[in-house]
N, C-alpha and C positions, 0 to 999 in steps of 0.2 A: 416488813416488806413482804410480799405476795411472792412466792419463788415463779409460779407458772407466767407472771407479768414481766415483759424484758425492760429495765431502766430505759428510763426516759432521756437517755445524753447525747445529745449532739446526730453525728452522724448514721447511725444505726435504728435509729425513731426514723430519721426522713427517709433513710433508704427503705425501710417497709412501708411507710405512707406513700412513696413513690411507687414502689411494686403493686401495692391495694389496688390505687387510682389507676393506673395503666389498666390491671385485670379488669375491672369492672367496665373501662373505657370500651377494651376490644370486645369484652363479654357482649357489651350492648351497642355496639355495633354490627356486630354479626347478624345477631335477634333482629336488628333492625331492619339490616338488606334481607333477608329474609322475608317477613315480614311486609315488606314494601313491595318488592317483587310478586309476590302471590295477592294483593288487592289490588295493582295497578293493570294486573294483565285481564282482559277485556274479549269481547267475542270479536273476531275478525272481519273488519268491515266487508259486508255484502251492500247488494240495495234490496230494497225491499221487495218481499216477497207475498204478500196480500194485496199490494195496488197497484193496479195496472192502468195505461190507458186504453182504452177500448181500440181493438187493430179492426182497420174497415172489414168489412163485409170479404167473406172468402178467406177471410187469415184466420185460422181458427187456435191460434195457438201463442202465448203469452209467457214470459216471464225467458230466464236460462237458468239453466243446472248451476249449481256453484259449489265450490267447496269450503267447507271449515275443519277448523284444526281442533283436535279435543283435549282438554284441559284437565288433567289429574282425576278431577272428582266429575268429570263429567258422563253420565250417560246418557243413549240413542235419545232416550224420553227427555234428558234438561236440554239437548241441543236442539230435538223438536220443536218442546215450547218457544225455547228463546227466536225460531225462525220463523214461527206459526208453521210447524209442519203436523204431519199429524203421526203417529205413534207406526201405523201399518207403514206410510207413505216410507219413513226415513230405513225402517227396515228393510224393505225391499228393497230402497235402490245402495244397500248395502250388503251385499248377500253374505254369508259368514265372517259377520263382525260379529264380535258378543256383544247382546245390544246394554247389558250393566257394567261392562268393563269395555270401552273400547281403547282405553291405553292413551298417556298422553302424547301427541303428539301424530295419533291416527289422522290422514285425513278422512274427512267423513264427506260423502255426495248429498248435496242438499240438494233432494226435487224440487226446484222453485219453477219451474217450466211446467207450465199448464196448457191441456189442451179444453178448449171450450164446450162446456155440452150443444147438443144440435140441439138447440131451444131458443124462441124469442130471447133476445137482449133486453132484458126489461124486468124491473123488479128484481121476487129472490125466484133461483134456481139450485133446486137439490139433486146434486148429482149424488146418488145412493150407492155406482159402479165404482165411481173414484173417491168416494166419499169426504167431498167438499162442498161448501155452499158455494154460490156465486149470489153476487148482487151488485146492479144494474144500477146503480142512481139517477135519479131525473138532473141532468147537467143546469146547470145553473147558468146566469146570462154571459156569455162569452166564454164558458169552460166547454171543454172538450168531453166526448164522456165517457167515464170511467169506469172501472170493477172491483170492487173487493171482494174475493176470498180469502175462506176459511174453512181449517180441516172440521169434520166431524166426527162423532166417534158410536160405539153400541153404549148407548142409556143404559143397559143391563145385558150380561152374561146369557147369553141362548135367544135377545128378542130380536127381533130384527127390525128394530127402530134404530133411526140414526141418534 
């Protein structure tokens, strides 16, 4: 008989196979909620912020400001993308956030309020000052008509190409 191995009799065998299976039970449950918690949580419903409906003639300004909450591993650049913002846009209208860490649970200002460049509604429109495109779709039979925007950004370091 194996001295380090404890006999196999009765009471004393179940009670460490009881202790084992509880351990391992709670072990992976915990891992678990954990786990579930951090894939289920999600960006915080906004509405969207690239499509508008075209506001008559004289209203030159679209969308509203809105706020999001930041997420452990998020920075100014993932919550950008995720709202179609663009990289300058979200940083200014966050003045001394650090834009790699802003901590979870920062709210963050998401620029989603656009003012319109003073240009024909028509086609594409490169605003180079606020740097976004706009574009104009030809409305379709019974559609109202619309806009989408998007951020742009420098092609390369020093040029001044969008």
């Amino acid at each position: 008989m194996n001295p380090s191995i404890p006999p196999r009799n009765g009471s004393a065998w179940l009670a460490w196979s009881a202790l084992l299976c509880v351990s391992i039970y709670l072990s992976g449950c915990s891992t678990f909620s954990d786990w579930r918690s951090s894939s289920t949580r999600s960006a915080p419903p906004t509405t969207p912020s690239d499509r508008f409906l075209l506001p008559p003639e004289g209203t030159d300004v679209v969308g509203m400001v809105q706020i999001a909450t930041a997420r452990h591993e998020d920075t100014l650049s993932d919550i950008a993308r995720r709202y179609d913002l663009g990289y300058e846009e979200i940083v200014a209208a966050n003045p001394g956030m650090d834009p790699w860490l802003p901590g979870e649970g920062t709210q963050v200002v998401l620029p989603t309020q656009f003012v319109l460049p003073d240009a024909p509604r028509e086609g594409l429109v490169l605003n180079l000052a606020a740097m976004r495109l706009f574009y104009y779709p030809l409305p379709g039979a019974d559609e109202p008509p619309r806009l989408i925007t998007h951020p742009i950004g420098i092609g390369r370091e020093g040029w001044r190409t969008p």
